[in-house]
C-alpha positions as CSV (number, residue, x, y, z in Angstrom):
1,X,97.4,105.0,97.2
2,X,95.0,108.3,96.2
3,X,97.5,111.3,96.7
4,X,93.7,112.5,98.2
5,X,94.2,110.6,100.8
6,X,95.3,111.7,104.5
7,X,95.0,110.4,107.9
8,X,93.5,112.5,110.8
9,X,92.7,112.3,114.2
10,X,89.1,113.1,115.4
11,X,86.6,111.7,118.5
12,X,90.2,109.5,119.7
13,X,90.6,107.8,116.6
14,X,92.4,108.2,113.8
15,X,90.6,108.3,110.5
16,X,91.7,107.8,106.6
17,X,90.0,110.5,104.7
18,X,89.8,111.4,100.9
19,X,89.9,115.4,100.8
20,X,90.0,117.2,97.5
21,X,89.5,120.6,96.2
22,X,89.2,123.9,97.9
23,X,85.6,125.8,99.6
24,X,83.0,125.3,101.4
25,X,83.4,121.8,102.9
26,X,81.1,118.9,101.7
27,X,81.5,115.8,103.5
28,X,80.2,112.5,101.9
29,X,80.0,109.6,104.3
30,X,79.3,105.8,103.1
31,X,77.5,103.0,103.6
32,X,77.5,98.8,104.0
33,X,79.6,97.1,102.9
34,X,81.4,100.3,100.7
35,X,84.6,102.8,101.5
36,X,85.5,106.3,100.7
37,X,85.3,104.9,96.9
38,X,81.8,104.9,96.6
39,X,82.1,108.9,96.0
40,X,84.7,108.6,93.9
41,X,82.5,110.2,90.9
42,X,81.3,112.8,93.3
43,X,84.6,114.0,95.1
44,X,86.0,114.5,91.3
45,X,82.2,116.4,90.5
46,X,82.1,118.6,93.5
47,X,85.5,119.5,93.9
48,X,85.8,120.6,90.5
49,X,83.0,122.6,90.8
50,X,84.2,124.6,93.9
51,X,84.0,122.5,97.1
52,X,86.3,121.1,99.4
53,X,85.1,117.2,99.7
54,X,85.9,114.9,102.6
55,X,85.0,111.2,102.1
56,X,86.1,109.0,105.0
57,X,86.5,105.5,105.4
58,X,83.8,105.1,108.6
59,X,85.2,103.4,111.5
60,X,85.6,100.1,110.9
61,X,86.6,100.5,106.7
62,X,89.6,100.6,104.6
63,X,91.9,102.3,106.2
64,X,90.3,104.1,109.8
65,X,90.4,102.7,113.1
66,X,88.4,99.7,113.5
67,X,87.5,99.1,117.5
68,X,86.4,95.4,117.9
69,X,83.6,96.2,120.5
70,X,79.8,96.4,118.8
71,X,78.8,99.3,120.9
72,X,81.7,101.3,119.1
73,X,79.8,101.5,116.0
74,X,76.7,103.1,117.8
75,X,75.1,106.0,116.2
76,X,76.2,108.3,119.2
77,X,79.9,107.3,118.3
78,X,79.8,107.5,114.5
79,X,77.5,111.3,114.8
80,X,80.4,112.5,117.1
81,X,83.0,110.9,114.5
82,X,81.6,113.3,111.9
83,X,81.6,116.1,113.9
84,X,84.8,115.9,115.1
85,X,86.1,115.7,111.5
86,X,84.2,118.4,110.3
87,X,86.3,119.8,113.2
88,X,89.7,118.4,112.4
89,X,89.4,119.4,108.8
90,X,89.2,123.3,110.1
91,X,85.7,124.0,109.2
92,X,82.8,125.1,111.8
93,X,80.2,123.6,109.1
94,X,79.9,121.1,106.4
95,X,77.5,120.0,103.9
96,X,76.6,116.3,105.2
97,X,75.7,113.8,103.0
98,X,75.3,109.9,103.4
99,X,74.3,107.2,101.6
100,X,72.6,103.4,102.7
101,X,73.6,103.6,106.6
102,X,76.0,107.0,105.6
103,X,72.2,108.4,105.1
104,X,71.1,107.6,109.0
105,X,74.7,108.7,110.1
106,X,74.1,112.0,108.1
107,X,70.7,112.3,109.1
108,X,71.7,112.0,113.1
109,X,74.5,114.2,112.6
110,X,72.2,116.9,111.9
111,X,69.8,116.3,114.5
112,X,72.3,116.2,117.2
113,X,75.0,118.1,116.2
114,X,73.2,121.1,114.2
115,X,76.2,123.7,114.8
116,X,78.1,121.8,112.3
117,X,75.7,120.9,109.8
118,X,75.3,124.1,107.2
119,X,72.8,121.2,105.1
120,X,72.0,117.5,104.9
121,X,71.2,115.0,102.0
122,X,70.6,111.3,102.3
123,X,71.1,108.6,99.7
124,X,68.6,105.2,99.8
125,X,67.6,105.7,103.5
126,X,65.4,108.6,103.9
127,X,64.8,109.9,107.3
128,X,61.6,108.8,109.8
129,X,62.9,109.6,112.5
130,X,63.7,107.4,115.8
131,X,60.4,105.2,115.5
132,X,57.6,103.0,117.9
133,X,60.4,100.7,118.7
134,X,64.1,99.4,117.9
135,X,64.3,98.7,114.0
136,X,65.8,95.1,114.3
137,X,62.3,94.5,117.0
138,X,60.4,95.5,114.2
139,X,61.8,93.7,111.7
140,X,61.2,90.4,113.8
141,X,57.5,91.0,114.0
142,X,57.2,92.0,109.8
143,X,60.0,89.0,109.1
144,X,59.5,86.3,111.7
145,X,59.4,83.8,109.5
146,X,61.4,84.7,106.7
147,X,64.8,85.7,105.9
148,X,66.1,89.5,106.7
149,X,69.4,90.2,106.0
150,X,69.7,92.6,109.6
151,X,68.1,90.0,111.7
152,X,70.5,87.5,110.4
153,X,73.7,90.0,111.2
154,X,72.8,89.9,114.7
155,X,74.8,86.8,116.0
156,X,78.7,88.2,115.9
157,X,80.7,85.8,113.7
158,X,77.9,84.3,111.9
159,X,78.0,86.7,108.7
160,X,81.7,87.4,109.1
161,X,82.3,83.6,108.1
162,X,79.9,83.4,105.0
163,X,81.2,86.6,103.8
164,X,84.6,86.5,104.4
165,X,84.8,82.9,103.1
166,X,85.4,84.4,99.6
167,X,85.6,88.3,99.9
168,X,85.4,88.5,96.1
169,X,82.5,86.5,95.7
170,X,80.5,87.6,98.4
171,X,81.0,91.8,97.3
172,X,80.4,90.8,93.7
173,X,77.0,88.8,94.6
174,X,75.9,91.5,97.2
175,X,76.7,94.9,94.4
176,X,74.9,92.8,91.8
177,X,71.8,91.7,94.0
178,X,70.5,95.3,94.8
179,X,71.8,97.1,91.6
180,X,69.4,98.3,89.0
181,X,70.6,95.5,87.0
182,X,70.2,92.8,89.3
183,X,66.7,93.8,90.8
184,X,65.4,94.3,86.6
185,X,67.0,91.0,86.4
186,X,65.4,88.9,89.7
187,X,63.6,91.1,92.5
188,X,64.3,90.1,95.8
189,X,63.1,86.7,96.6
190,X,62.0,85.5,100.5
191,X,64.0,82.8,101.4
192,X,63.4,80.8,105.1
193,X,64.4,82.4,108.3
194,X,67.4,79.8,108.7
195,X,68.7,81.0,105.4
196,X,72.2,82.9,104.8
197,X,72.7,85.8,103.1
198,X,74.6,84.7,99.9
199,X,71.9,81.9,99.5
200,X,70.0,82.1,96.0
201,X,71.9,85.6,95.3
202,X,73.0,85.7,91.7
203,X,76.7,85.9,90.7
204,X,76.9,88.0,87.7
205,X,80.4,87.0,86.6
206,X,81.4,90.3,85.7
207,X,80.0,93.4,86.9
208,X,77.4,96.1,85.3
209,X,79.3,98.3,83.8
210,X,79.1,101.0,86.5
211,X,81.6,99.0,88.3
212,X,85.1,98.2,86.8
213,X,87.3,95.3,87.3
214,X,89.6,98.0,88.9
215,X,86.9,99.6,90.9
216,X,85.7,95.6,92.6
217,X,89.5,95.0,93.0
218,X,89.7,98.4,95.2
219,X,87.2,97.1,97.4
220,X,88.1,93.7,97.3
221,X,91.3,94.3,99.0
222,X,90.0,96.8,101.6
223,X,87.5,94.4,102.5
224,X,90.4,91.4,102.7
225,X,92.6,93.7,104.8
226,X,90.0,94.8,107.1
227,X,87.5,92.3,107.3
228,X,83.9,92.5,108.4
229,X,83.6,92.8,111.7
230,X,83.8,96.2,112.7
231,X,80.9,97.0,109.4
232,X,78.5,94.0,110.7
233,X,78.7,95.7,114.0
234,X,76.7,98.3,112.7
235,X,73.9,96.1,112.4
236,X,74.4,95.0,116.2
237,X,72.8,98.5,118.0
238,X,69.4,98.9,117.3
239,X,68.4,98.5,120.6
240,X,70.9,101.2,121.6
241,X,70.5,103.5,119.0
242,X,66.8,103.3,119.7
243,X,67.6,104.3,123.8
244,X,70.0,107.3,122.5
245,X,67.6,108.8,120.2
246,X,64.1,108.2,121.9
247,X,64.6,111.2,123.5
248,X,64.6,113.5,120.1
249,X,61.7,111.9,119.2
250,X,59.2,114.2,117.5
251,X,62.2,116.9,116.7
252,X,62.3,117.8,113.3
253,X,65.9,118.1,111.3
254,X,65.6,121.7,110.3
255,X,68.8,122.5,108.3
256,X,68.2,122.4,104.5
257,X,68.1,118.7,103.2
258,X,67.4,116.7,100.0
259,X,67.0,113.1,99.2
260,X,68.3,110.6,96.1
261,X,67.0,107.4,95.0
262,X,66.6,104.7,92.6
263,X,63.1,104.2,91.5
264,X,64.1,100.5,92.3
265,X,65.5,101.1,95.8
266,X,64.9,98.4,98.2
267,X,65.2,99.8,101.2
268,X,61.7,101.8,100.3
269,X,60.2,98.3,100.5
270,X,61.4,97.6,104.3
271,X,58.3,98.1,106.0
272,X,55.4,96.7,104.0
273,X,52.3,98.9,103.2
274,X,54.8,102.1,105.3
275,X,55.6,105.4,102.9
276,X,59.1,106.1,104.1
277,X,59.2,109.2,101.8
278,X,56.3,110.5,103.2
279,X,57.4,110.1,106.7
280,X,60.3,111.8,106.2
281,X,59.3,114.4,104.3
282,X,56.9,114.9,107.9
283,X,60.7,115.1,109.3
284,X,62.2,117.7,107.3
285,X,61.5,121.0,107.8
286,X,63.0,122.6,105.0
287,X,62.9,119.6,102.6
288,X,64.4,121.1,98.7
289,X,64.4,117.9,96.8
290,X,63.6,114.9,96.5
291,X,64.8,112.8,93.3
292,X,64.2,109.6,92.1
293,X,66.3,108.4,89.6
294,X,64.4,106.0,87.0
295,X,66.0,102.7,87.0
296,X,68.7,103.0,89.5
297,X,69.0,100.2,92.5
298,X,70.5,100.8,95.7
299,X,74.3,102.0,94.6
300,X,72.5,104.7,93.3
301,X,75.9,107.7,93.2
302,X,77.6,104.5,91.2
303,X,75.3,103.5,89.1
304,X,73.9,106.8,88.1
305,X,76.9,109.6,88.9
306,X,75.3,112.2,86.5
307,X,72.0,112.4,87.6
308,X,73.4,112.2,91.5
309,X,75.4,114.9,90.6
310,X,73.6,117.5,89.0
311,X,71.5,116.7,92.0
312,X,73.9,117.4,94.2
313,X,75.5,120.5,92.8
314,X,72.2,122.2,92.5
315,X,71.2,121.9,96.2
316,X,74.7,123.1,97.3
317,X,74.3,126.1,95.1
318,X,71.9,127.0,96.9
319,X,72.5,125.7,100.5
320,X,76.3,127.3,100.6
């Protein structure tokens, strides 16, 4: 195991957590389906460069707690998770920064726990705020009769199977489908609402060459040990998300923030005809950055780690 690795306790459960380096504390949370790895070219970056980086395995990953009921993973519970490590680690503020639902978690963190947020960045997801209605009811209305991978998560067990069927497979498939690579290779294609996931997704064999055989094996067997569950459930609380945030609707996050993305990032796409960027940046009150990284898909620190770093080390110079 990473000698980086320790276990702490923090909002009653106990959490595996990469820490490295010495300074002003940057924490760098994950997203779907990913672990503390993801930052692996980041922790070694910014913790060279003068930081203390903390890169947890979110409830329900590697090697942290992993509670079996879906409102668990709600964004009150995963805000106050981040908090309270900020906490455990002996700092009153960190540097937050997420990436895919990491971004959100970040994003919320700020919002509703602003003592302990010094700065905020988000990775893929940019920030828009609570919205007209629950995400997952809006994606019913935009995808009602087509395939969307969140809609289809909803039913507990259903994506477990197909994914944990062949953990290999299925984490190989999914990192290729939204990569640089693989969306140059074959944008997203609608499939029928009764679809699966996995359905029509290209295997690449091996992987770009971002990704090592060591770096799939990692996450191959974190994903074998743990399973799925506790990350699908994730997916499950729009509706309750939606309840806890409707009343900071309209509040702006106002600690310094940036955002990173491919110019081939998916998630951009969500909402047909919407400018998520442009919302946000309504959002942000003291918006630095924003960079989009030419080329780059939706594993954007992987794919690209110099670019995300320089990012990176140029807004905490000047946020810390």
């Amino acid at each position: 195991m990473d000698n980086s690795l320790k276990f702490i306790e923090a909002n009653g459960l106990r959490f595996r957590v990469s820490v490295s380096g010495e300074g002003p504390l940057v924490l760098l949370i994950h997203g779907w389906p990913e672990s503390w790895y993801s930052w692996r070219h980041q922790i070694t970056a910014l913790s060279a460069a003068g930081y203390r980086v903390a890169a947890p395995d979110v409830r329900g990953y590697g090697g942290s707690d992993k509670p079996a009921a879906i409102e668990a993973y709600d964004m009150a519970s995963l805000t106050a998770d981040m908090a309270g490590i900020i906490t455990a680690l002996g700092a009153e503020q960190a540097v937050v920064i997420g990436h895919d639902w990491g971004a959100p978690i970040a994003w919320n963190t700020a919002l509703l726990h602003p003592d302990r947020v010094r700065a905020v960045a988000g990775l893929s997801v940019p920030y828009t705020g609570p919205g007209p209605a629950p995400f997952i009811e809006v994606a019913k209305q935009v995808y009602k009769d087509k395939f969307f991978y969140q809609i289809y998560f909803q039913e507990p067990g259903v994506a477990e199977a197909e994914l944990e069927a062949d953990v290999r497979a299925s984490l190989r498939k999914i990192y290729y489908w939204i990569s640089g690579e693989g969306l140059a290779a074959a944008p997203p294609r609608r499939k029928p609402a009764d679809a699966k996931l996995l359905d029509g997704m290209a295997d690449p064999g091996e992987m770009p060459a971002w990704m090592s055989r060591e770096d799939l094996d990692y996450y191959v067997a974190q994903f074998e040990a743990g399973g799925l569950r506790g990350p699908l459930n994730r997916y499950r609380n729009s509706e309750r998300d939606f309840a806890y945030l409707l009343p900071h609707s309209g509040e702006k996050i106002q600690q310094p923030a940036g955002f990173i993305a491919g110019t081939l990032e998916p998630v951009l796409n969500f909402v047909p005809g919407a400018d998520l960027i442009a919302t946000m940046k309504k959002n942000l009150v003291n918006l630095h950055f924003v960079e989009m990284v030419e080329g780059a898909g939706h594993w954007v620190q992987q794919e690209r780690p110099d670019e995300v770093n320089r990012a990176l080390l140029s807004f905490l110079k000047n946020v810390t």
